[in-house]
C-alpha positions in Angstrom: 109.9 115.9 162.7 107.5 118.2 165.2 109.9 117.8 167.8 112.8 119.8 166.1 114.0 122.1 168.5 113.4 125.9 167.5 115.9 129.0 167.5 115.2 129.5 171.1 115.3 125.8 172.3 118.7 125.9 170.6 120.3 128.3 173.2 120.9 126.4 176.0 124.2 126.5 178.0 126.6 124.0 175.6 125.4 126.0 173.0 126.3 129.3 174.8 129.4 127.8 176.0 130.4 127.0 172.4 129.2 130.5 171.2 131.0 132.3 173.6 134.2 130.0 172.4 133.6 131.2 168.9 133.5 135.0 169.5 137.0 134.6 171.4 138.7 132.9 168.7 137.6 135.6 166.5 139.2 138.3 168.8 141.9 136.7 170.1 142.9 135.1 165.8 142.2 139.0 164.9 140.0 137.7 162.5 138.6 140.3 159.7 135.4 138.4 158.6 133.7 135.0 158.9 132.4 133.2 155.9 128.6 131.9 157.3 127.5 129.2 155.3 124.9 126.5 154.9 124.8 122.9 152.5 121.9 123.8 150.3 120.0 121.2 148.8 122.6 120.1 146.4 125.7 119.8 149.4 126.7 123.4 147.9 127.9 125.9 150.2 126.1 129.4 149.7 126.5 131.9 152.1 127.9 135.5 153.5 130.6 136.9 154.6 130.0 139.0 157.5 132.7 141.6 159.4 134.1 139.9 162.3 132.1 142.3 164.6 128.6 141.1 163.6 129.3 137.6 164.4 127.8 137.3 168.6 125.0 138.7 166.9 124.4 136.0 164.0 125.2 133.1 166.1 122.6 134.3 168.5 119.8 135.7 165.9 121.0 134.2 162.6 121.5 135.6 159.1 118.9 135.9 156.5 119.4 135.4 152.5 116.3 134.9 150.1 114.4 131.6 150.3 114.3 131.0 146.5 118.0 129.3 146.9 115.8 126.7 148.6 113.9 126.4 145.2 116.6 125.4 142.8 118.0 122.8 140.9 121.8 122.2 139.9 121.5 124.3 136.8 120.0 127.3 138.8 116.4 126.8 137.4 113.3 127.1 139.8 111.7 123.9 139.9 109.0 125.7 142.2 106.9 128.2 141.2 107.3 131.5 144.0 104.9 134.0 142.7 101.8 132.6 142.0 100.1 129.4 143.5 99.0 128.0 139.9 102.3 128.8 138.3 103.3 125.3 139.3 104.7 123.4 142.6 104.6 125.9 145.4 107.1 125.7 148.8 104.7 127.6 150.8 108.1 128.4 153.4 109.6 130.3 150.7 106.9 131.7 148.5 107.6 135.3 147.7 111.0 134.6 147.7 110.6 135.4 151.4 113.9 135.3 153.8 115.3 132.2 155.3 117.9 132.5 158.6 121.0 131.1 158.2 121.6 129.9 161.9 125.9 129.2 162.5 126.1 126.2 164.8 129.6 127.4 166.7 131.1 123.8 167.0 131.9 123.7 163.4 133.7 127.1 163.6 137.2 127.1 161.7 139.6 129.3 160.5 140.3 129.1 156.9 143.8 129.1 156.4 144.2 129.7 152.6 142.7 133.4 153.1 143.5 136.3 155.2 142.2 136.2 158.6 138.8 134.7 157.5 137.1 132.3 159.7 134.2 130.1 158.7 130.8 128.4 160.3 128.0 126.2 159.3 124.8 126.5 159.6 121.3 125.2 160.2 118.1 127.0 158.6 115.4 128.5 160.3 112.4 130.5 159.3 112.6 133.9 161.1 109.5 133.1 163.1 112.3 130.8 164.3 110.6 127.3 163.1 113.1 125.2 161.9 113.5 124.5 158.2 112.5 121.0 157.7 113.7 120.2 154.0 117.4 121.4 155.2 119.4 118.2 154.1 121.5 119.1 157.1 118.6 118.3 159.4 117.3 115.2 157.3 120.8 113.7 158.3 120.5 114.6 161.8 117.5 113.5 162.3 118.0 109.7 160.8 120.8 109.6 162.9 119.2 110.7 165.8 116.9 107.0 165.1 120.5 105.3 165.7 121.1 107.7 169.0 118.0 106.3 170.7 118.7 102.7 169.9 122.1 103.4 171.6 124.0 103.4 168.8 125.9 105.4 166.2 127.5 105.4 162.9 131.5 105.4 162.4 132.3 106.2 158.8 135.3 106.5 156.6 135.3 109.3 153.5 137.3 108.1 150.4 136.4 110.6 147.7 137.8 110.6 144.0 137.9 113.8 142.2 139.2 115.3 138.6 142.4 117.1 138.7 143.5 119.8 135.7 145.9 122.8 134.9 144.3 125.5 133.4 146.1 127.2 131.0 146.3 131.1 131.3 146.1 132.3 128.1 143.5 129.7 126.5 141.7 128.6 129.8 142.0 125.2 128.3 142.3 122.4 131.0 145.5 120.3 131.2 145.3 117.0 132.4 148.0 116.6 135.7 149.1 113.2 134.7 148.4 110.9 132.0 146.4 107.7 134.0 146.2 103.9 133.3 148.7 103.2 135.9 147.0 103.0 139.2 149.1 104.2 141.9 152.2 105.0 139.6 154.5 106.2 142.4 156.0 108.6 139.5 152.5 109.9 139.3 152.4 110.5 142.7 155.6 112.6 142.1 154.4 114.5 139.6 151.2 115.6 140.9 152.8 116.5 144.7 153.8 119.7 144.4 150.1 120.4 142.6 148.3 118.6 145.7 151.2 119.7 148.3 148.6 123.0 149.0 145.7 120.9 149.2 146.8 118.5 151.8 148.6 121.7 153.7 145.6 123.5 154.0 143.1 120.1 154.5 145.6 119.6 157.7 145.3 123.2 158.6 141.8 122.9 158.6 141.7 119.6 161.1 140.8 117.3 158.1 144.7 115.8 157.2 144.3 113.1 154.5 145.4 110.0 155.1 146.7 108.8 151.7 146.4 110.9 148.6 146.4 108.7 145.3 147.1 108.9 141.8 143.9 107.2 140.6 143.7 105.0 137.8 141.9 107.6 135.2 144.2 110.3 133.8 143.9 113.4 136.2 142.2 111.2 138.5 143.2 111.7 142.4 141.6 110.2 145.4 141.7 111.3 149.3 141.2 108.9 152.1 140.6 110.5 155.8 140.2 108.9 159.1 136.6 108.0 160.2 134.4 110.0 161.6 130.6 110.0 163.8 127.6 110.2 162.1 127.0 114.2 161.0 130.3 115.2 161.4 131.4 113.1 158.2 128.8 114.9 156.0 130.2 118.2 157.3 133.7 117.2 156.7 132.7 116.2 153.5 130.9 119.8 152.4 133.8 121.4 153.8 136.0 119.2 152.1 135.2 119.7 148.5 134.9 123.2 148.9 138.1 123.8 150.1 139.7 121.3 147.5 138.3 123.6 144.7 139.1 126.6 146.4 142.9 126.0 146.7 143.1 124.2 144.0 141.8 128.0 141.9 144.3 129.8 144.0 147.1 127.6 142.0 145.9 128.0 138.9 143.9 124.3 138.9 140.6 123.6 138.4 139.3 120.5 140.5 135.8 118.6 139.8 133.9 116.0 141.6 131.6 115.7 138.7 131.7 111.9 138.4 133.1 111.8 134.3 134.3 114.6 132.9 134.0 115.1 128.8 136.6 112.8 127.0 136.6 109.6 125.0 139.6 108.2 127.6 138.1 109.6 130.9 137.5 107.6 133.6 134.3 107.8 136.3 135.3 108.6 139.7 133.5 107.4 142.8 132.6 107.8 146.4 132.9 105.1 148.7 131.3 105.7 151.9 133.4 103.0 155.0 130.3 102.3 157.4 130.1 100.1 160.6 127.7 100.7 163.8 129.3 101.4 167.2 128.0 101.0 170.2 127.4 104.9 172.0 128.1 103.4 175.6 131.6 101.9 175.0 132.6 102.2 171.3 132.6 98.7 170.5 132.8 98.3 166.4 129.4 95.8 166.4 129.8 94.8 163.0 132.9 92.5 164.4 131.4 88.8 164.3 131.7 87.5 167.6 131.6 84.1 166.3 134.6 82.4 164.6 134.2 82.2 160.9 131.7 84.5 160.1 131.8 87.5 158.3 129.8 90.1 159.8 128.0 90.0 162.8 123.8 89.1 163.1 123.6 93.1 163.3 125.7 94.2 160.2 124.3 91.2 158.5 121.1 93.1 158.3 122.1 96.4 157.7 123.7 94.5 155.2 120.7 93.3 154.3 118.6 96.7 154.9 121.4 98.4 152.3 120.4 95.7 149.5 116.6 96.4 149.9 116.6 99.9 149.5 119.5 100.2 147.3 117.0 101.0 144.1 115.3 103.8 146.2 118.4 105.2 147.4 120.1 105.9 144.4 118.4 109.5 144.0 120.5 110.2 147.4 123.3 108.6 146.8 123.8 109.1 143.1 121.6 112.5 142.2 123.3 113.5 139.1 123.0 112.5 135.3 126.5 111.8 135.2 126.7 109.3 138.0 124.8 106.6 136.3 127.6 106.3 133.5 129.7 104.3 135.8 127.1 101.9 136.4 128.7 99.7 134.0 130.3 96.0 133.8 133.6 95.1 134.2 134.8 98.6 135.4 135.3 98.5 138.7 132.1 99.8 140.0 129.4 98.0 140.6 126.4 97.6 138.1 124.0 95.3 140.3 122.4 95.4 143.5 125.3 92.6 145.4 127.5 91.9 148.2 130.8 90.6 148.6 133.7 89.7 150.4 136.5 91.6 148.7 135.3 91.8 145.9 135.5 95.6 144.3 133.3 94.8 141.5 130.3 94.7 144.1 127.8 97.2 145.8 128.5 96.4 148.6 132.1 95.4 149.8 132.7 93.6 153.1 135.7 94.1 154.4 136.9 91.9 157.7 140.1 90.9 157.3 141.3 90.8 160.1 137.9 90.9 161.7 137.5 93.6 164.9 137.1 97.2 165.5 138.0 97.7 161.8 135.5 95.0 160.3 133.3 97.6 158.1 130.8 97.7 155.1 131.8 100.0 151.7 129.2 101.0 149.5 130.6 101.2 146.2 127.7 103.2 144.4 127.9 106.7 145.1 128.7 109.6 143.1 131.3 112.2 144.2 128.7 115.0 143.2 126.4 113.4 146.0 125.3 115.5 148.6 126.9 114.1 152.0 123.9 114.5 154.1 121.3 112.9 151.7 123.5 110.1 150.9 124.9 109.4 154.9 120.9 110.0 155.8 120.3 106.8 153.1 122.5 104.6 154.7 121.7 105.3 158.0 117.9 104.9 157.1 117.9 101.8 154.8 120.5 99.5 157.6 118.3 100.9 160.4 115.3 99.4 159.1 117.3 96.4 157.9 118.4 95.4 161.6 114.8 96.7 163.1 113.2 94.1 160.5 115.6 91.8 160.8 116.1 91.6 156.6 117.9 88.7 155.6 120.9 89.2 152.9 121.5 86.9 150.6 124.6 84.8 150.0 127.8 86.7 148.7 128.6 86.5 145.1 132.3 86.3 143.9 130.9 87.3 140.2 128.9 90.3 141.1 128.9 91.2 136.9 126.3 88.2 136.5 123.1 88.1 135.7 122.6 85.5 138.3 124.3 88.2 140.8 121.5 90.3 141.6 119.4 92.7 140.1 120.5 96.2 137.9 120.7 99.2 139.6 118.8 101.9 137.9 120.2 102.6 134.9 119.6 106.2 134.6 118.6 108.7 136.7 115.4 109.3 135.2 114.8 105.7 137.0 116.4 106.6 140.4 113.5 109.6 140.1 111.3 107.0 139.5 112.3 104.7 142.1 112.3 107.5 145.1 108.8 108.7 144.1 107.1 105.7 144.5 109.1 104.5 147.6 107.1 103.6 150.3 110.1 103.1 152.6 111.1 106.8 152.4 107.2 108.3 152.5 107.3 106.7 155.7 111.0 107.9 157.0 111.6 110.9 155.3 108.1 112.5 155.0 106.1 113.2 151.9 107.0 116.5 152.1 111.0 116.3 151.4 110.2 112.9 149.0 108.3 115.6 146.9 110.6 118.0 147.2 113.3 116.0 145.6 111.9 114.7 143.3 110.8 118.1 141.9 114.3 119.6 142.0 115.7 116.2 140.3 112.8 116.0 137.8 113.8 119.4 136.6 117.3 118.6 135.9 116.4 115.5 134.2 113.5 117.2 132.1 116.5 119.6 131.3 119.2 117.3 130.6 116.4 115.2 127.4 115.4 119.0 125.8 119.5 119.7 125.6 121.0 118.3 122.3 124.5 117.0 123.6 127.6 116.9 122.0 127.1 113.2 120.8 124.1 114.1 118.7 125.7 116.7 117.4 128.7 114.2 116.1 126.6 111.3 115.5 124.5 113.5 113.2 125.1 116.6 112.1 127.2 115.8 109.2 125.8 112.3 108.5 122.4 113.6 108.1 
């Protein structure tokens, strides 16, 4: 990744253009302040908010924070050591907790319409010497699909996210579930929940991200959005945006919203997210998944990014499914899938194809990920693992109408001690992704996991306490 542009490569004239752009919608919206943000390494937002006035000079110079945000894992533990070099794994870019630049890239400017003349960026991560930051997720996702740019191609993808919806009571803070579930797309669900989601889709559209369905899902309090597809990047930073801003209207109405994949409950149910993927051509858009000869499926190409998918499926799990939680819905018979499969249809598999009827909309769904994911890791995993399935040519095997079978295909990892695992040892993402960022991972995930077996969880504590 040595040929990253740096802070001043960045400036050319698009980029000034666009700058320029920014700074007048600022004046001419009256803005107060702009929120300046980055994805850290979890797809969280962490940023500043800075005075409307300072804002030509961040986009040109960039805003610094402390590197140690760099450094830690989900539950806000270090799981690098920043003071001394034998006090554990050491990220020589941000020892000493030394500063980080937060540079905005001005085409994602918007203006965020459930607060007060507040406008918002995202941005890429520099070192102040200017260097890029090469373990920004942000960049690992542009750079894999940079791999697709060159071959003349690109990746069109659909977001259809599930998340947990509750009231939270004022007095108590006790969460309320919004509907009751085990009706899957009860219309008078639907109707209950509108006037709770009515600010959510209001804003979303505000923001140039209108859903396009909003579903009461099958779990109680379970709710899914569906938006139109989008190019490579731009999905991940729709997809940051949009879970932030669900949670943040959603507080403003006295809801609580989490993409945590099960919350606590004997009768809760696991929500997903299901990532819509085809290649298009960059030259004329043409959807090249389409089979261009009668009867098939998918064409040669999709049948070996198919293929590509399957291989690395075990390996990509870290990336696509990152948190304790997720691997809970890795279960039979629930509607996610369990085994490393394809299918036509079929929403029991990995992999789902869908080409009815075939043309531009002819697609591939990957059923595995988890809604806590972060967007760049897991779109830089499918970009990655279908690249190096059509450059190889992998061959897929045959579709499997009973993708629960043992005969189907293999387990996915069962926990994510095993996706760990799986990632370290990958050979496939040493040689794409660097050593450096495999590492880097892994540390952050094997510090949550070590975490998550010295914590005593609230099944022990019923199985045991008063048994024993």
């Amino acid at each position: 990744m040595s040929d990253t542009p740096t802070l001043e490569d960045r400036w050319d004239a698009d980029w000034a253009d666009a700058a320029a752009a920014v700074e007048d919608q600022v004046r001419d919206k009256r803005l107060r302040s702009v929120r300046v943000s980055f994805a850290d390494q979890h797809g969280l937002l962490h940023g500043k908010v800075l005075d409307a006035a300072q804002i030509p000079q961040a986009l040109r110079s960039g805003v610094s924070f402390p590197g140690s945000l760099l450094t830690k894992d989900t539950g806000q533990n270090y799981a690098f050591s920043l003071w001394e070099p034998d006090g554990g794994p050491t990220l020589a870019s941000v020892t000493g907790a030394r500063d980080v630049l937060m540079v905005p890239d001005p085409t994602t400017f918007r203006v965020l319409p459930w607060l007060d003349g507040t406008g918002w960026l995202l941005s890429d991560l520099y070192s102040v010497e200017g260097a890029p930051i090469e373990l920004s997720t942000r960049r690992v996702c542009a750079h894999a699909h940079q791999k697709l740019t060159d071959q003349g191609l690109r990746l069109r993808a659909g977001l259809e996210i599930e998340f947990h919806l509750y009231r939270v009571d004022e007095s108590s803070g006790d969460h309320q579930r919004v509907h009751p579930g085990w009706d899957l797309l009860a219309e008078d669900y639907s109707d209950r929940i509108e006037p709770l989601l009515e600010p959510i889709q209001r804003h979303l559209t505000a923001l140039g991200l209108p859903p396009r369905t909003i579903e009461a899902e099958h779990g109680p309090s379970q709710v899914e959005l569906t938006f139109a597809p989008a190019d490579g990047i731009e999905l991940a930073d729709q997809a940051v945006l949009i879970r932030a801003a669900v949670k943040q209207i959603a507080r403003r109405h006295g809801l609580h919203a989490t993409f945590m994949s099960r919350p606590s409950g004997d009768d809760t149910f696991t929500t997903g997210w299901h990532i819509h993927q085809s290649i298009v051509s960059v030259d004329d858009g043409r959807n090249l998944f389409a089979p261009t000869i009668s009867g098939e499926t998918l064409s040669e190409m999709a049948m070996h990014y198919l293929g590509g998918l399957l291989a690395h499926a075990p390996e990509s799990c870290l990336l696509t499914t990152p948190t304790v939680t997720g691997y809970k819905r890795y279960r039979p018979y629930s509607i996610a899938p369990d085994r490393i499969v394809w299918s036509r249809q079929h929403r029991g598999a990995m992999l789902r194809v869908i080409d009815e009827p075939p043309g531009p909309a002819t697609r591939i769904e990957n059923r595995a990920g988890d809604p806590a994911a972060n967007p760049y890791l897991y779109l830089a995993s499918q970009i990655l693992s279908g690249l190096d399935g059509i450059d190889s040519k992998h061959e897929a095997p045959p579709p499997s109408e009973t993708p629960y079978g043992a005969e189907a295909g293999p387990l996915l990892p069962r926990t994510l001690g095993d996706a760990i695992d799986a990632f370290d040892r990958s050979g496939f993402y040493r040689g794409t992704l660097g050593d450096e960022i495999v590492d880097y991972l892994v540390a952050l995930k094997r510090s949550e996991w070590t975490r998550f077996h010295a914590a005593v969880t609230d099944w022990e504590q019923r199985e045991y306490y008063d048994a024993f």
